[in-house]
MMTF fields as JSON, N, C-alpha, C and O atoms, coordinates in Angstrom:
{
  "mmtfVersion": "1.0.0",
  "mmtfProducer": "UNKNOWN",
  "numBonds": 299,
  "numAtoms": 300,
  "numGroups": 75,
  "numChains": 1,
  "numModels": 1,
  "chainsPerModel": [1],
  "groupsPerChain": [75],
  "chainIdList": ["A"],
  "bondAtomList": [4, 2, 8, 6, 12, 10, 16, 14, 20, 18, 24, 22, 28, 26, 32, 30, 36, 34, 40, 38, 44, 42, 48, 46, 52, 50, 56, 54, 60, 58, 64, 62, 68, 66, 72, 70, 76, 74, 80, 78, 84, 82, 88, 86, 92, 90, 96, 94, 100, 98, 104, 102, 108, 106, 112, 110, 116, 114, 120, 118, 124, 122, 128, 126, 132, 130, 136, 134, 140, 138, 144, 142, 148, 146, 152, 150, 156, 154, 160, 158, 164, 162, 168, 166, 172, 170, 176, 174, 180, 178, 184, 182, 188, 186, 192, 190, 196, 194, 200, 198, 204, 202, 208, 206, 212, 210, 216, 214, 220, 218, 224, 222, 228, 226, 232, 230, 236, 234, 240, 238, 244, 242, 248, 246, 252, 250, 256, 254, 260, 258, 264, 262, 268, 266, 272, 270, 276, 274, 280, 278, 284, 282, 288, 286, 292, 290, 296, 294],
  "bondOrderList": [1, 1, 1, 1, 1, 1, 1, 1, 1, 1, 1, 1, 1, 1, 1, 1, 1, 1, 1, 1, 1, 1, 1, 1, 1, 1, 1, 1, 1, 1, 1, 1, 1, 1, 1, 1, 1, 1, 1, 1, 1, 1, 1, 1, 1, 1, 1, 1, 1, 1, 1, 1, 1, 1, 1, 1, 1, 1, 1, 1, 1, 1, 1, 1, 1, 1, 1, 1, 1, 1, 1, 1, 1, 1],
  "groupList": [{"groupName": "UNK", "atomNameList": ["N", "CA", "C", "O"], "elementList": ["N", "C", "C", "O"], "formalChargeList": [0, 0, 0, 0], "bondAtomList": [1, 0, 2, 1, 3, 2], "bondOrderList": [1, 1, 2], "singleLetterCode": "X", "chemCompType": "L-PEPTIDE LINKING"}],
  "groupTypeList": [0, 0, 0, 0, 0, 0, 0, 0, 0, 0, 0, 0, 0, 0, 0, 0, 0, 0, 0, 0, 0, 0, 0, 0, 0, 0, 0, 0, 0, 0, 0, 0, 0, 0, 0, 0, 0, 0, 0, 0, 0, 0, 0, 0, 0, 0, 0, 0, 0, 0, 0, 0, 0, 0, 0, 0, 0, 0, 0, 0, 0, 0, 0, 0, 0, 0, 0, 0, 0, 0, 0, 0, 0, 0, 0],
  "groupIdList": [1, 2, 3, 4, 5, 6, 7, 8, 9, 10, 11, 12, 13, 14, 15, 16, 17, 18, 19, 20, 21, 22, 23, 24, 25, 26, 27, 28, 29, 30, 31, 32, 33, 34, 35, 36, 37, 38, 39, 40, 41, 42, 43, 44, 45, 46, 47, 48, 49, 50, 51, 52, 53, 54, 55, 56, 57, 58, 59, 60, 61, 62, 63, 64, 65, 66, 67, 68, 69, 70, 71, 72, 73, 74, 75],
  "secStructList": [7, 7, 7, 7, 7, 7, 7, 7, 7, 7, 7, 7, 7, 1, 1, 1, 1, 1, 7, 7, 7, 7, 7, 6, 6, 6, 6, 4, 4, 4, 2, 2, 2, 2, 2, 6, 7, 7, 7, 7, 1, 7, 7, 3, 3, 7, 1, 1, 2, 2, 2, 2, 2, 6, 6, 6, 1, 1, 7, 7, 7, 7, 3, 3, 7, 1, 1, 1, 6, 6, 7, 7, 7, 7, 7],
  "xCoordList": [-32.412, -31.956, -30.524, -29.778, -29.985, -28.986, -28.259, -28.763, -26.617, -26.286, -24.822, -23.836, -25.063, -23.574, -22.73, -23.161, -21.328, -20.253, -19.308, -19.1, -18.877, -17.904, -17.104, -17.609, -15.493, -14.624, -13.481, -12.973, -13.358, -12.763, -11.384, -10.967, -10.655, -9.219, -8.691, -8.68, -8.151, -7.546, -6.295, -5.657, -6.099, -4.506, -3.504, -3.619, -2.448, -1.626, -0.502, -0.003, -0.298, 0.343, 1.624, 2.207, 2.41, 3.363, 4.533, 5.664, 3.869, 4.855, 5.006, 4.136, 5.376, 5.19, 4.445, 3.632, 4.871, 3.858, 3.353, 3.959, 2.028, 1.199, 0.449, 0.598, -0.462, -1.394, -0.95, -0.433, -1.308, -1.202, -1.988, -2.97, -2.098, -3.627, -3.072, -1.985, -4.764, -5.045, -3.984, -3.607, -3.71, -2.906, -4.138, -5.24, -3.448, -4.101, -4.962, -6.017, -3.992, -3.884, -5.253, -6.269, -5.338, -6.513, -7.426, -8.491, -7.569, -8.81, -9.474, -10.636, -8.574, -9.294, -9.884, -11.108, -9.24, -9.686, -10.804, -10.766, -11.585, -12.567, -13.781, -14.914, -13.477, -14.269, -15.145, -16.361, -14.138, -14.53, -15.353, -16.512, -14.567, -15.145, -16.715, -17.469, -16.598, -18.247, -19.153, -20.151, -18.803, -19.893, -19.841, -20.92, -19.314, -19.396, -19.696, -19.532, -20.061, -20.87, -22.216, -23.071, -22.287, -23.896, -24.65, -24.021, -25.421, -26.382, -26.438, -26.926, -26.09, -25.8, -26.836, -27.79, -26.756, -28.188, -26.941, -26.842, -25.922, -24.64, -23.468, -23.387, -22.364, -21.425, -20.332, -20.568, -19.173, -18.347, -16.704, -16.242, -16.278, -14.81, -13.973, -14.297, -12.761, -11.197, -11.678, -12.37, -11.194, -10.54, -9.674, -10.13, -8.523, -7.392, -7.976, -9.016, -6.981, -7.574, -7.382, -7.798, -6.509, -6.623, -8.01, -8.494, -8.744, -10.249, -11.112, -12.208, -10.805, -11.911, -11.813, -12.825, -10.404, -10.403, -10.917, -11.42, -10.669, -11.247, -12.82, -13.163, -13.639, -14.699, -15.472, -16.674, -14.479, -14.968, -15.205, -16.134, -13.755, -13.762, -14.965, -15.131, -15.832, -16.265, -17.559, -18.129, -17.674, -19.321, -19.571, -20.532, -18.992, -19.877, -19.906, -18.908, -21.08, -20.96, -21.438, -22.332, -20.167, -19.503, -19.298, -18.672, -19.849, -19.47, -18.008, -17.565, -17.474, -16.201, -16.46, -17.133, -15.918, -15.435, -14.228, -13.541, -13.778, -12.54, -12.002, -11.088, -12.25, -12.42, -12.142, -12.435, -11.46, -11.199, -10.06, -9.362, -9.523, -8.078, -6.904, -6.088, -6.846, -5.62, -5.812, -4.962, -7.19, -7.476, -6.201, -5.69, -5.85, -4.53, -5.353, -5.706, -5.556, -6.018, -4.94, -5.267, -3.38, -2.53, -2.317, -2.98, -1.361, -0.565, -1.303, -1.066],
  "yCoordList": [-46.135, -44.885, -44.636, -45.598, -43.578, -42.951, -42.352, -41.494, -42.912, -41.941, -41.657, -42.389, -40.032, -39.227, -39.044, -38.67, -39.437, -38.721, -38.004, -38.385, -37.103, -36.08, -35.496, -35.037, -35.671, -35.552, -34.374, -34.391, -33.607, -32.516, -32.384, -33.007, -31.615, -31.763, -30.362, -29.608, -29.927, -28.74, -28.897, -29.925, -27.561, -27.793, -27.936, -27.71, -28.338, -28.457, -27.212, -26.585, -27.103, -25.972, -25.806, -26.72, -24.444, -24.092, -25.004, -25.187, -25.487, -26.027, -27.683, -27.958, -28.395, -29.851, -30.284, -31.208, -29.339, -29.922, -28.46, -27.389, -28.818, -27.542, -26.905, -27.145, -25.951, -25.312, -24.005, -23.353, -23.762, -22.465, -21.803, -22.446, -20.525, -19.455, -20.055, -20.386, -19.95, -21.003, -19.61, -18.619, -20.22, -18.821, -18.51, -18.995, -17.542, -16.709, -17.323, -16.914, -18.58, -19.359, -20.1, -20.029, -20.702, -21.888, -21.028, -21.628, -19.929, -19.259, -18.868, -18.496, -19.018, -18.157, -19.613, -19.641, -20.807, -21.921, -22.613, -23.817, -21.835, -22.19, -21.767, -22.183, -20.975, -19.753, -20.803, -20.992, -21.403, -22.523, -23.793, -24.125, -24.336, -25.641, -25.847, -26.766, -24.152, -23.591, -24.204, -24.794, -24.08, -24.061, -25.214, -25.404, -26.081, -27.582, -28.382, -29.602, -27.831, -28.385, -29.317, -28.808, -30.302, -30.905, -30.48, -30.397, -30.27, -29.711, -30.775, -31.895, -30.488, -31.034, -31.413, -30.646, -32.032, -31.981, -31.893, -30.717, -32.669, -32.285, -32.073, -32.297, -31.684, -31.811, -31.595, -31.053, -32.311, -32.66, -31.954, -31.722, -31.832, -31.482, -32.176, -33.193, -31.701, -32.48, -31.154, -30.201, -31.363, -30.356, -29.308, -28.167, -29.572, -28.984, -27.266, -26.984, -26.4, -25.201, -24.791, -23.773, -25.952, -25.921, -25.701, -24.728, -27.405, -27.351, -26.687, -26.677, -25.963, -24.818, -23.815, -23.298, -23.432, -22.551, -22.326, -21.31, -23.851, -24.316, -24.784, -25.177, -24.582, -24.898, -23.386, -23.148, -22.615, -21.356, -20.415, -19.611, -20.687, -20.024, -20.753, -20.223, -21.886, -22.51, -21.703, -20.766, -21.959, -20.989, -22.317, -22.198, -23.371, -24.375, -24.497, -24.331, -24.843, -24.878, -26.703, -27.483, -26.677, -27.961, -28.586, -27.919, -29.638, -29.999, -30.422, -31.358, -30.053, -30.655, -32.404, -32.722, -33.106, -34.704, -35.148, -35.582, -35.08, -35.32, -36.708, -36.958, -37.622, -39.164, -38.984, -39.928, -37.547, -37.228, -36.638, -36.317, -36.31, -35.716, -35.93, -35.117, -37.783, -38.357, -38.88, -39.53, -38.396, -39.002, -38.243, -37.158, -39.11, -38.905, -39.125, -40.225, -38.029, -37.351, -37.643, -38.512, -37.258, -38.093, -36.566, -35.54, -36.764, -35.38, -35.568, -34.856],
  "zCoordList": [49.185, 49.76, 49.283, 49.464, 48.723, 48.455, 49.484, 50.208, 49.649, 50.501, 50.163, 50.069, 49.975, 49.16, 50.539, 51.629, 50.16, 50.968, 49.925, 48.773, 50.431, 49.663, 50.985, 52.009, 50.61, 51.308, 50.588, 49.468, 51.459, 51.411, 51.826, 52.803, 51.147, 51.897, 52.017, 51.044, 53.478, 53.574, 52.608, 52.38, 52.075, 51.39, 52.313, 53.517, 51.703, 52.783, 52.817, 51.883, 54.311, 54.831, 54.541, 53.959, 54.934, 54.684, 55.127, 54.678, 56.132, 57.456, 57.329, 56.503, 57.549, 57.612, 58.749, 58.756, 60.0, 61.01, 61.664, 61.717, 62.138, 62.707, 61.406, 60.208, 62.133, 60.689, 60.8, 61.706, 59.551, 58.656, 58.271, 57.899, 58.13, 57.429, 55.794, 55.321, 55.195, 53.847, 53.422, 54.047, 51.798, 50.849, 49.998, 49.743, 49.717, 48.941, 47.572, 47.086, 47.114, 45.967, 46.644, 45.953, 47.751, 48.432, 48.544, 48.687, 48.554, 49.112, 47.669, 47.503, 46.766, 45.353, 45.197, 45.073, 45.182, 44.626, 45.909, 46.164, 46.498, 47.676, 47.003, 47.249, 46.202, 45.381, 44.529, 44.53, 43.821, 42.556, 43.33, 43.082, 44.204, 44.92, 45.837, 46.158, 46.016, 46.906, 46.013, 46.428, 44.512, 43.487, 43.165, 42.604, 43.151, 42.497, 44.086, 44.077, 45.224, 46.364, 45.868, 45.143, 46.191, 46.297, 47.289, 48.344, 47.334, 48.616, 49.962, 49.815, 50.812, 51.758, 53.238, 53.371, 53.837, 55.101, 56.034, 56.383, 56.596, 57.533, 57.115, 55.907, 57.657, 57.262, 58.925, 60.005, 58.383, 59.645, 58.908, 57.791, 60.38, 60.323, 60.973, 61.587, 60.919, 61.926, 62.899, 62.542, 63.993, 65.043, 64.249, 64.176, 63.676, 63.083, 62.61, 62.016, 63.076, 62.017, 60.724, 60.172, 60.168, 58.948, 58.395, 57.818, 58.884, 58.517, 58.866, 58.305, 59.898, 60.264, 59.269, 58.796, 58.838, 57.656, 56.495, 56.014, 55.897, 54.855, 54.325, 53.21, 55.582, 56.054, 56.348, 56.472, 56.399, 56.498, 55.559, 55.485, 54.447, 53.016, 52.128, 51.03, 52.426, 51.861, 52.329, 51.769, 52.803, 53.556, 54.453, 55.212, 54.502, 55.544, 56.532, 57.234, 56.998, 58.731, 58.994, 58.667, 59.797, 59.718, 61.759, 62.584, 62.01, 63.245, 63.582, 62.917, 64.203, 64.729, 65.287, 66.268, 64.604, 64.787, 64.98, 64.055, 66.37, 66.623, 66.372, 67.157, 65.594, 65.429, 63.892, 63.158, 63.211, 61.728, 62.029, 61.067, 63.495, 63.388, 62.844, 62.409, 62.927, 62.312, 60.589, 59.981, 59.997, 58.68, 57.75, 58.029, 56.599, 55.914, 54.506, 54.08, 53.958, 52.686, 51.979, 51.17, 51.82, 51.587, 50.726, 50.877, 49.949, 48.797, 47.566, 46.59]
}
């Protein structure tokens, strides 16, 4: 049995701390990343609205997993 994970990262915000609406620049490049998606059976999020954002420009519909709030995707 095969099993794919693919991990996603909101860009990071204007701000150092708290979230931000994606830019203009993240949303064109949501465009590109929709399409290089593998087909998926679930998919999960942070709480954060970053990731709801990014999860949204994407077309995915994504469960909230609050046990991904503190994950560090890193720069």
């Amino acid at each position: 049995m095969t099993i794919r994970l693919t991990l996603l990262c909101a860009p990071p915000a204007d701000r150092v701390f708290g979230d931000a609406l994606l830019s203009g620049r993240a949303l064109q490049g949501a465009g590109a990343t929709v399409a290089s998606l593998p087909a998926h059976a679930s998919a999960m999020k942070s709480p954060s609205s970053g990731s709801a954002l990014t999860t949204a420009a994407l077309g995915v519909k994504a469960a909230v997993q609050p046990a991904l709030r503190d994950l560090d995707c890193g720069t």
